[in-house]
C-alpha positions as CSV (number, residue, x, y, z in Angstrom):
1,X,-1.7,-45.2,53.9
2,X,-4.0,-43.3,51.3
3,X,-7.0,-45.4,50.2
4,X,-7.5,-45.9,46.3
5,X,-9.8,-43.3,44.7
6,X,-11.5,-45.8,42.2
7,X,-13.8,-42.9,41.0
8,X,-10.7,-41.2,39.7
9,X,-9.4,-44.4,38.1
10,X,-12.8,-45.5,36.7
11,X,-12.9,-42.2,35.2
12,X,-9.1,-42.4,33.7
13,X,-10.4,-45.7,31.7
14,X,-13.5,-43.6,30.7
15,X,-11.3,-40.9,29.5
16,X,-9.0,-43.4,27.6
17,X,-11.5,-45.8,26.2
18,X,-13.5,-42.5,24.7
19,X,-9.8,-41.3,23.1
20,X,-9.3,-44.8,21.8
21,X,-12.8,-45.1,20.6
22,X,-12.4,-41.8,19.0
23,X,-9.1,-42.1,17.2
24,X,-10.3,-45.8,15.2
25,X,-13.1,-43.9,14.1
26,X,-10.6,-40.8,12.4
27,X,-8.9,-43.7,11.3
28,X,-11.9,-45.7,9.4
29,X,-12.6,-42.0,7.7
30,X,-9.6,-41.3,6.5
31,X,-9.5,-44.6,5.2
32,X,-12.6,-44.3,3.3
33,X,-11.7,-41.0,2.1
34,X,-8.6,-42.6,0.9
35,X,-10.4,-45.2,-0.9
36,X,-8.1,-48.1,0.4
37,X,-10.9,-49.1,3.1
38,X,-11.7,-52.4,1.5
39,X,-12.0,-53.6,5.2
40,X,-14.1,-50.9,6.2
41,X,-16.5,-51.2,3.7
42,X,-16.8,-55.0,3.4
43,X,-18.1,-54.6,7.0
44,X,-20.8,-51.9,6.1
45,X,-21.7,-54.4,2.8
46,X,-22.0,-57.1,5.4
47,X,-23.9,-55.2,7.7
48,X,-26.8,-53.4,5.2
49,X,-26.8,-57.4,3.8
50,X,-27.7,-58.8,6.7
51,X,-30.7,-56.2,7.3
């Protein structure tokens, strides 16, 4: 029987946590640029607020 390559299958939740990360941020921009981001922006208002 084979044994597991975990270095392949750490790298394959890399690779899909990156894609994941990568597509909400299109998402938040394209939002903004839309102006309907009422979500998006509320957090960066809450965020410079807090500073």
């Amino acid at each position: 029987m084979a044994k597991p390559n975990y270095a392949f299958e750490k790298r394959q939740r890399e690779l899909a946590k990156k894609k994941k990360k990568e597509e909400k941020k299109q998402q938040k921009a394209r939002a903004q640029e839309s102006g309907t981001a009422e979500s998006a922006s509320g957090e960066a208002d809450n965020e410079t607020a807090a500073s």
